[in-house]
Structure formats: C-alpha cells, structure tokens
C-alpha positions in Angstrom: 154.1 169.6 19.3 153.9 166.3 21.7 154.0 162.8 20.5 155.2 159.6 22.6 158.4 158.1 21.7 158.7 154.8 19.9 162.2 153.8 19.8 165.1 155.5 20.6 168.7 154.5 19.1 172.2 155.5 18.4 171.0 159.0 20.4 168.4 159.3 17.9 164.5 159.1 19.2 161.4 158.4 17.1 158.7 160.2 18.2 155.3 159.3 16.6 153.2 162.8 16.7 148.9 162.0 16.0 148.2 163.1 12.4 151.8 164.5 11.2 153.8 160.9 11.7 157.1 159.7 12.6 159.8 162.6 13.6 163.5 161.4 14.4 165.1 163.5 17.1 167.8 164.4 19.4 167.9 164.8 23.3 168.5 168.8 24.1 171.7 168.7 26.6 169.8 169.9 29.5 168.3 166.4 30.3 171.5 164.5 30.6 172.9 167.6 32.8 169.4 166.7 34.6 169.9 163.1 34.7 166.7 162.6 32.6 167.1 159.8 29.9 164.1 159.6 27.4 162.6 156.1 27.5 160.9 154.6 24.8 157.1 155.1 26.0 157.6 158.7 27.3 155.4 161.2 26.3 157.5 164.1 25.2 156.8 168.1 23.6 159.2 168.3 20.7 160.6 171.4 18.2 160.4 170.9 14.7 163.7 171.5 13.0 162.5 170.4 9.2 159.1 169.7 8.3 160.2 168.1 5.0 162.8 166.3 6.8 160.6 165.1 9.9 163.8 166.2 12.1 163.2 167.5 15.6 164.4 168.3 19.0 163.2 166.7 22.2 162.3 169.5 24.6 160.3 168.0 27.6 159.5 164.8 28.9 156.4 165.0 30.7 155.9 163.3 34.0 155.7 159.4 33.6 153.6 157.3 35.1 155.4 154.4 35.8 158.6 152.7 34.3 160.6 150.1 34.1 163.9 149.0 34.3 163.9 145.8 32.0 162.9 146.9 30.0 163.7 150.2 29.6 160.0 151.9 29.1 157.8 154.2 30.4 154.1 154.5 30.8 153.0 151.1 30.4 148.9 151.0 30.3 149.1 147.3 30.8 150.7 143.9 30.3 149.6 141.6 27.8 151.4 137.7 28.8 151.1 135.2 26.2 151.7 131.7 26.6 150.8 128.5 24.8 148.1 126.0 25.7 149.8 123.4 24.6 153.5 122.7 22.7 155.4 124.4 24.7 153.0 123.7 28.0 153.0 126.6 30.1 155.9 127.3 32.4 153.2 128.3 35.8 156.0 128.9 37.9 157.6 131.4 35.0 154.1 132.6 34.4 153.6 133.7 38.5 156.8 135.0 38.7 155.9 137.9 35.6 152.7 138.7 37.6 154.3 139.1 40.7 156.6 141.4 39.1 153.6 143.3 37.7 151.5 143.7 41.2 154.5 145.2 42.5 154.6 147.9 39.4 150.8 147.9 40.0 150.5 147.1 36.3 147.3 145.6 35.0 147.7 142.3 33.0 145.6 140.6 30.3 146.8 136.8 30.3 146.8 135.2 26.6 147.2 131.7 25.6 147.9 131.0 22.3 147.3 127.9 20.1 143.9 126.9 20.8 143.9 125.1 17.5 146.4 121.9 18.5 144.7 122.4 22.3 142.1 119.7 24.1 139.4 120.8 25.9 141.3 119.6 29.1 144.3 122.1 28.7 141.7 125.2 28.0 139.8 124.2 31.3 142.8 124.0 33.7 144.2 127.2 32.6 141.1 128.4 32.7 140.6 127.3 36.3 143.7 128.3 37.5 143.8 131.8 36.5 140.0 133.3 35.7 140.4 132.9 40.0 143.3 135.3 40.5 141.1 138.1 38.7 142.8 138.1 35.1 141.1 139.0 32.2 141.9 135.7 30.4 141.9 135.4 26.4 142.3 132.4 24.2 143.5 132.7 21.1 144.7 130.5 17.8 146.9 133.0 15.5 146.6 130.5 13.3 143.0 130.5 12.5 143.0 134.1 13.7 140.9 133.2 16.5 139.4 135.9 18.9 141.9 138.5 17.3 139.4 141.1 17.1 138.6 140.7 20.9 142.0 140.7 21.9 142.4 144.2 19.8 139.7 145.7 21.4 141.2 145.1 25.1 144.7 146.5 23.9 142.3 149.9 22.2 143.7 153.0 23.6 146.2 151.7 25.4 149.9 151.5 25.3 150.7 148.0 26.2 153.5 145.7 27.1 153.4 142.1 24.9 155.7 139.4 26.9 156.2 135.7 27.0 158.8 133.0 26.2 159.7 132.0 23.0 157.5 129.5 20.4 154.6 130.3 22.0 153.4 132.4 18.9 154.1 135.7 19.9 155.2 137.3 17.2 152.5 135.7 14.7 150.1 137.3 17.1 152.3 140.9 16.9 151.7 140.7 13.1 147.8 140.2 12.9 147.7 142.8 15.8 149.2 145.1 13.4 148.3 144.0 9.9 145.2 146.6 9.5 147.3 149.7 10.0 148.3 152.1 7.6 151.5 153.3 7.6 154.7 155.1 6.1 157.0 153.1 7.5 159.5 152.5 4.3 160.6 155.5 4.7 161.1 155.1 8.8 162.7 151.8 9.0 165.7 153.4 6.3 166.4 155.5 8.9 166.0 153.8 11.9 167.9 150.6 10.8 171.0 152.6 10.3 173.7 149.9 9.7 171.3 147.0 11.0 171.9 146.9 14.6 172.1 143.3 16.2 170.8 144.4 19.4 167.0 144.3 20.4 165.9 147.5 21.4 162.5 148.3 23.2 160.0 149.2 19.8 156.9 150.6 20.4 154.3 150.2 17.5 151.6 152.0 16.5 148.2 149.3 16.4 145.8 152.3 15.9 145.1 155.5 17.1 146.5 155.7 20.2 147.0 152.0 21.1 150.9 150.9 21.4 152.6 147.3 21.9 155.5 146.8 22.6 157.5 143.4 22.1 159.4 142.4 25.0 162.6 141.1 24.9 164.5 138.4 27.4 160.9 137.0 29.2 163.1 134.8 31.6 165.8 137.3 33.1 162.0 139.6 34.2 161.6 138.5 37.7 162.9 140.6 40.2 163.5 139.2 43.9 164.3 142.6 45.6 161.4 142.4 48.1 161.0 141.1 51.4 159.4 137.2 51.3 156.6 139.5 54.4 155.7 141.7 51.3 154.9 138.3 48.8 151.3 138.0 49.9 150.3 141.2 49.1 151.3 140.3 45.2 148.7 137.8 44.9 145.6 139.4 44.2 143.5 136.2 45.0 144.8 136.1 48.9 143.0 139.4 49.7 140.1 138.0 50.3 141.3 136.0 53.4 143.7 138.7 54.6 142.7 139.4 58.2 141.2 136.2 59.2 143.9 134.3 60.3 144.3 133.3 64.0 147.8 135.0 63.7 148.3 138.7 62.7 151.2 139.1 60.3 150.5 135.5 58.9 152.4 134.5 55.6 150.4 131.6 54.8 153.2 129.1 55.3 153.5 127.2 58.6 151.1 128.5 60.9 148.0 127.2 62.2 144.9 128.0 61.4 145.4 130.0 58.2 142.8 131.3 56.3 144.9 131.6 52.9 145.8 127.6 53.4 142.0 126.3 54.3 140.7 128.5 50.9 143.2 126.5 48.8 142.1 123.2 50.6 138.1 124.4 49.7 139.5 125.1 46.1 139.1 128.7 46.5 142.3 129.2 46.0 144.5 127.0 43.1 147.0 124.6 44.8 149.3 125.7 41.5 149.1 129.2 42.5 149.5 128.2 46.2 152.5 126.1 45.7 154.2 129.0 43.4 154.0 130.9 46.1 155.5 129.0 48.6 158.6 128.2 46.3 159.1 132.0 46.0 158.6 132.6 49.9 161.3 130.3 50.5 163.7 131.7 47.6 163.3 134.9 49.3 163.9 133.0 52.7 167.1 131.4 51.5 168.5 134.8 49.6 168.0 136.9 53.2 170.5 134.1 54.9 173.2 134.4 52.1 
C-alpha cells in the first residue's frame, strides 16, 4: 500500500493512503541503520498491521524529489508566499530573500497578497509592478470577503505545496477557507496524533483534495540561507536572464562595472529598482561574510 506522509511525531508517522485514510506508523529499523529519516512529504509503501486499528509499518521511502532542511519536508510541488498588501506592508527585502532561497531549490513559487479589502489601488499596482516582472504567478486575495479563493485553489490542485509568510498577514484565515470543503475523519486522527498536546510546531501536511497538500510553514524569518557564493546570486533572479551575456565584461555581477546590461535594464524600468537594490544588499552580505 503507498500513501505520502503527513506528519510524523513522537516516532509515530501519519501516512494518508487515497481512498482507505489516515494510517499511524512506525519506521522499520533498517532506515535508521541506513541513515534514511522519513520526512513529512515522503511518499512511502507501508504494511498494514490492523485494518480496524489503521496501524502500519513504514517499509520504503521512495526516491524524493527534492527536500528541505527548514523545514524538514520532502517533495515540495511548489511554494505558495503570502504577504499582506497593506497592515503589515510587505517586508520586500524578507520577501526576495524566500525567493532566492527557492531558485536555488529550483522550487516554483505562487506569490499571494492578502487583504485586498483595507488595500488602495496604489498598493495593488506597485506590487503588481514589482513582481508580475520577475515571472511570478501573482494572486490577490481578501480572506475576508473570500476573494479569489477559488482561483487560488485551483493553482494549488494536484499539487503538494509549501504555504509561508510572516505572521498577521492572514495566513492562517486563508489555510482554513483552503480547507473548509473537505471531508474528513479527522476526530478520530487528531486523538491520536495530539498525544499529550505537544508545544512544538511540527511540519503538518493537510489534505485540500484529492491529491493536493499544504503545508504551513513555521519560523518565515530564520528561511534564508546565505551558503552560496555572492558569483552564484545572479543566477537566482529569474528577471536578469534576459540580459545575461550582454555585458561588456564576462563574469559581470551587476554591481560596479561599466557598461552592464543588468544596470541599464533597471535604469529603462525593465528591471524593478526594489528588486535591483535587494540584490545588491545581499551581494554585499555575501561579500562581507567571505572576509569574516
């Protein structure tokens, strides 16, 4: 039998199996003497132990995909970033910094800002401007009024996906109306799964349809990464490859040097002097971290 795992805790997995439900399992000792720890996301072949009890054994991951390491998950389809419009005004520089993280997982993102309702027209349009540039699928949305919810499901359909941003921007409202048509038996999962109510957050997938996964991700701020090379930054913003190879200087990083195609697209407007200038404060971070 194969499902995908959904949440693993206390050494207990929940694997959600098409058309039987929700089976709580255990790891069989040959992955840890393999080094293989199950990740919430992994697609896995399980034994059933009890039918009645919906008890199992995990007995193969199979190959992943992709993973990451904060957090811990495994075959992420996509990212879905939600920020606000308006109260709290989006953080750009936080905002770049995720989808830099996600061009270097090679991870397809949907951007989603939230609370079109208290927005002006103004707001909309420079976000709007900013990003439908970069190549983005952009979505607007008002949980509130439940605007565009429908659109937004249908880009998520089939697809397990990865729901991140900072906090008040109306995630979680957006979470709920994402899952509010689905029927399922979850009294009877979240008895055993909240076992003594555990504090910490865990990685949770849940089920949105047939198929179709989100997953709530915790600690937005602590994502970014800086492991790379401040050479390899370029490559990370999709809307630069355009003017790759037509600078006077091979090897250019669109910083100082003269006659740089990247830095005459964003004087034409071709490129966004907000994305530009996000991209120079993390070429020097990267500069500055190489010297310590």
């Amino acid at each position: 039998m194969q499902g995908k795992i959904i949440k693993g805790i206390a050494g207990f997995y929940y694997v959600n199996v098409v058309e039987s439900g929700i089976f709580e399992c255990k790891a069989k000792g040959a992955f840890r003497k393999d080094g293989i720890k199950p990740l919430v996301g992994d697609d896995a072949v399980i034994e059933v132990l009890d039918e009645k009890e919906m008890t199992g054994n995990i007995t193969e991951i199979l190959p992943r995909k992709n993973e990451l390491i904060r957090p811990a998950v495994a075959n992420i389809d996509q990212a879905l970033v939600v920020f606000a419009v308006t109260k709290p005004k989006p953080h750009y520089n936080l905002l770049d910094r995720f989808l830099v993280m996600m061009e270097r997982k090679e991870i397809p993102v949907v951007l989603c800002f939230n609370k079109t309702d208290i927005a002006s027209h103004p707001e909309i349009a420079e976000l709007k401007e900013v990003y439908t540039g970069c190549g983005y699928p952009v979505i607007f949305t008002s949980a509130k009024e439940e605007e565009n919810i429908s659109e937004l499901k249908s880009l998520l359909k089939g697809k397990t996906t990865s729901i991140a941003g900072p906090s008040g921007v109306g995630k979680s409202s957006l979470i709920n109306l994402l899952q509010s048509e689905v029927k399922m038996e979850t009294g009877s999962i979240s008895k055993k799964i909240d076992r003594g109510k555990h504090t910490t957050r865990h990685s949770e997938l849940i089920v949105i349809g047939e198929d179709s996964y989100i997953m709530d991700t915790p600690g937005f701020s602590s994502l970014y990464v800086n492991d790379f090379e401040k050479e390899d930054l370029k490559y990370y913003f999709p809307e630069f490859t355009p003017f790759e190879g037509q600078c006077k200087f091979n090897g250019c990083d669109h910083i100082h040097e003269p006659g740089c195609a990247v830095k005459e697209a964003v004087e034409e407007g071709k490129i966004h002097k907000i994305r530009y200038e996000d991209y120079t404060e993390m070429y020097r971070e990267l500069k500055e971290r190489k010297r310590y």
